[in-house]
Backbone as a ProteinNet text record, in pm:
[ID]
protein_1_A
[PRIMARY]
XXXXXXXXXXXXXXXXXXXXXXXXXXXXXXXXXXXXXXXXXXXXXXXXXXXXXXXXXXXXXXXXXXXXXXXX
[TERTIARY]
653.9	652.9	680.7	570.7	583.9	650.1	799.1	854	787.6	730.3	712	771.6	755.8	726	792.5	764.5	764.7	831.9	940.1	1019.8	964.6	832.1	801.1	700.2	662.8	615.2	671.6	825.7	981.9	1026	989.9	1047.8	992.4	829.1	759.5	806.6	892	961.8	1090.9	1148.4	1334.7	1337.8	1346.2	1368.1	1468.8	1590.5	1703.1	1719.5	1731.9	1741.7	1876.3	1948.6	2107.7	2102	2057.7	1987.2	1974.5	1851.4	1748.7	1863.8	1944.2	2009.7	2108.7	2164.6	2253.8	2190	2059.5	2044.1	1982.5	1935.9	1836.8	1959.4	2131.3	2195.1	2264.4	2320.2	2357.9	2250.5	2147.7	2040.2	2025.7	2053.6	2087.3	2163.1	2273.4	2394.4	2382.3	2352.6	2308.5	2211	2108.6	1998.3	2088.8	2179.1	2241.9	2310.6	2387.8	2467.4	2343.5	2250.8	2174.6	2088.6	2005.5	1900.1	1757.3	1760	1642.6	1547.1	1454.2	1347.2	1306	1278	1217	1045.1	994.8	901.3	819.6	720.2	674	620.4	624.4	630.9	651.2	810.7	827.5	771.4	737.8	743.8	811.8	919.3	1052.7	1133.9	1214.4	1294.9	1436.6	1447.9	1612	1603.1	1722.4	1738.1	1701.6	1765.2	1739.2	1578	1493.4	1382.7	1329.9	1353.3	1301.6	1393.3	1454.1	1494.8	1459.2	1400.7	1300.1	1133.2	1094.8	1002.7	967.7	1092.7	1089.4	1155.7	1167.1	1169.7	1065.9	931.4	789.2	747.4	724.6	666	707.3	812.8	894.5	921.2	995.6	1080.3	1211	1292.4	1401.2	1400	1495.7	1503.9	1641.4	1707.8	1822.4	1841.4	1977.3	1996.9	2152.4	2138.7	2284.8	2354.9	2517.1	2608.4	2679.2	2695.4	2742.3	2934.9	2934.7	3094.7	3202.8	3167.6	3194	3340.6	3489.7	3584.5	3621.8	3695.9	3718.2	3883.9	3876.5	4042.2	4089.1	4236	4338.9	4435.5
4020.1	4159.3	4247.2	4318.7	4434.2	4577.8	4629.6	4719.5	4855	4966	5091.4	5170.1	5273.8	5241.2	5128.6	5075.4	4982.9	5006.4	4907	4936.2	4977.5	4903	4935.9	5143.3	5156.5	5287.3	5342.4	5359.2	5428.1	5421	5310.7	5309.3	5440.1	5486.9	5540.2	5700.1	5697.8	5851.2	5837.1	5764.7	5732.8	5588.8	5607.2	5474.4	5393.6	5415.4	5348.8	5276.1	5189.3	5155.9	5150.2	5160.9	5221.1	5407	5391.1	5572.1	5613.6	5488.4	5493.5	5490.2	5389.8	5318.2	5461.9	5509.3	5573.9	5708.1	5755.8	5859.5	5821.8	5697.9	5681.6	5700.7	5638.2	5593.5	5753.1	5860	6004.6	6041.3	6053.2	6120.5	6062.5	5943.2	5835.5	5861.7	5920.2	5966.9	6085.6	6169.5	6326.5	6364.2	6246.2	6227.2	6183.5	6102.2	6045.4	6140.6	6251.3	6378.6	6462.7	6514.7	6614.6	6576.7	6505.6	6425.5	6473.4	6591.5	6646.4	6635.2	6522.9	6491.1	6592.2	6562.7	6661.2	6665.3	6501	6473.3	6486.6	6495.5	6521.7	6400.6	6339.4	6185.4	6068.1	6042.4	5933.5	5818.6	5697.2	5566	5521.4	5508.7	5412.8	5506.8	5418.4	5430.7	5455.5	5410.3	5376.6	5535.1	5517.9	5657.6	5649.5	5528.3	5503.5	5468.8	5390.9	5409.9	5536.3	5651.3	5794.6	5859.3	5841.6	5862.2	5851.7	5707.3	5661.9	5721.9	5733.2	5776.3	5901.3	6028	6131.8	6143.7	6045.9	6006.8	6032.5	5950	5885	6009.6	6093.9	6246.1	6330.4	6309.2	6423.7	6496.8	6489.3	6595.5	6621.8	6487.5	6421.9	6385.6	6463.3	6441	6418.6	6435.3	6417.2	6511.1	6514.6	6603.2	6527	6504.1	6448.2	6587.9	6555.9	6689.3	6582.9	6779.8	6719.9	6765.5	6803.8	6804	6692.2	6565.4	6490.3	6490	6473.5	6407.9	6316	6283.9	6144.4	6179.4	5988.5	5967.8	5965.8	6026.5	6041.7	5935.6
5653	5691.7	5570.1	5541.4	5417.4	5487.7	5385.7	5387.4	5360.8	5408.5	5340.4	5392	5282.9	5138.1	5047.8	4967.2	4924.2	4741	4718.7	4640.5	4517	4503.8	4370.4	4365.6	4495.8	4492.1	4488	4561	4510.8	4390.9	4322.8	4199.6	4067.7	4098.4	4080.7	4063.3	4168.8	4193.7	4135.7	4158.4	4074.7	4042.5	3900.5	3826.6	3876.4	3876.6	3921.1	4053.6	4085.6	4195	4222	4154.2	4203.9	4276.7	4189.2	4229.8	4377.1	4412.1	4495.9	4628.3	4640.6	4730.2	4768.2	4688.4	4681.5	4770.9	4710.4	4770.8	4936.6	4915.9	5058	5155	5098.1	5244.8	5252.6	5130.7	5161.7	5250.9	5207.7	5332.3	5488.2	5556.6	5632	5678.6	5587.1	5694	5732.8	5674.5	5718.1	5855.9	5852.3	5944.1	6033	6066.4	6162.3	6206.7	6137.2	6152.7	6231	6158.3	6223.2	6275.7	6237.2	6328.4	6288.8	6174.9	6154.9	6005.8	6059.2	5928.8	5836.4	5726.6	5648	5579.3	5742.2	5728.5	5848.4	5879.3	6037.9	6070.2	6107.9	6200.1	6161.6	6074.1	6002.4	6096.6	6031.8	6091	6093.8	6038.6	6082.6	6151.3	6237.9	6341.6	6275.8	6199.3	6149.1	6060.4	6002.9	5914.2	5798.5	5738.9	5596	5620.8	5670.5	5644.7	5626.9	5718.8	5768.7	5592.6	5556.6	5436.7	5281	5302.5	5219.6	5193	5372.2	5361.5	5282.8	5289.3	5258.2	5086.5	5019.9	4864.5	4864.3	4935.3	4890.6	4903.2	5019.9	5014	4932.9	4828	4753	4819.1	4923.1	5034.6	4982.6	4913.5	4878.9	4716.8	4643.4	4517.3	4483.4	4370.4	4287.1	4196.5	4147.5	3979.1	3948.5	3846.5	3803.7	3756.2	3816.6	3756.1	3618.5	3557.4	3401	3407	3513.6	3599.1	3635.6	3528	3521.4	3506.5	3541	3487.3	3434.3	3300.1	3220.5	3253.3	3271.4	3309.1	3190.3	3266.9	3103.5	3171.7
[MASK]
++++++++++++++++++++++++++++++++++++++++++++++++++++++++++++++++++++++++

């Protein structure tokens, strides 16, 4: 059984797959909170799929903060 989107077409949009994981399950939980896609008729059922999907559409992006704290 093939996953889509599919890791390597995600990879396409965000290199990282630490990245990837990170943002698919914040959005996953939000969807589970509100319930409202930012895609019009995901195929997957679950969140994190419906999450993923909306990486692949560029619905769903990233920005790293430079608000970083270093421990003293």
């Amino acid at each position: 059984m093939m996953l889509e989107p599919s890791i390597d077409s995600l990879q396409k949009k965000i290199k990282s797959k630490y990245t990837l994981v990170t943002l698919s399950a914040r959005r996953a939980r939000e969807l589970q909170q509100e319930g409202i896609p930012m895609i019009e008729n995901p195929t997957s059922h679950k969140f994190v799929g419906v999450a993923l999907e909306e990486i692949q559409d560029g619905k769903l992006d990233y920005s790293f903060s430079e608000n970083i704290q270093e421990r003293q």
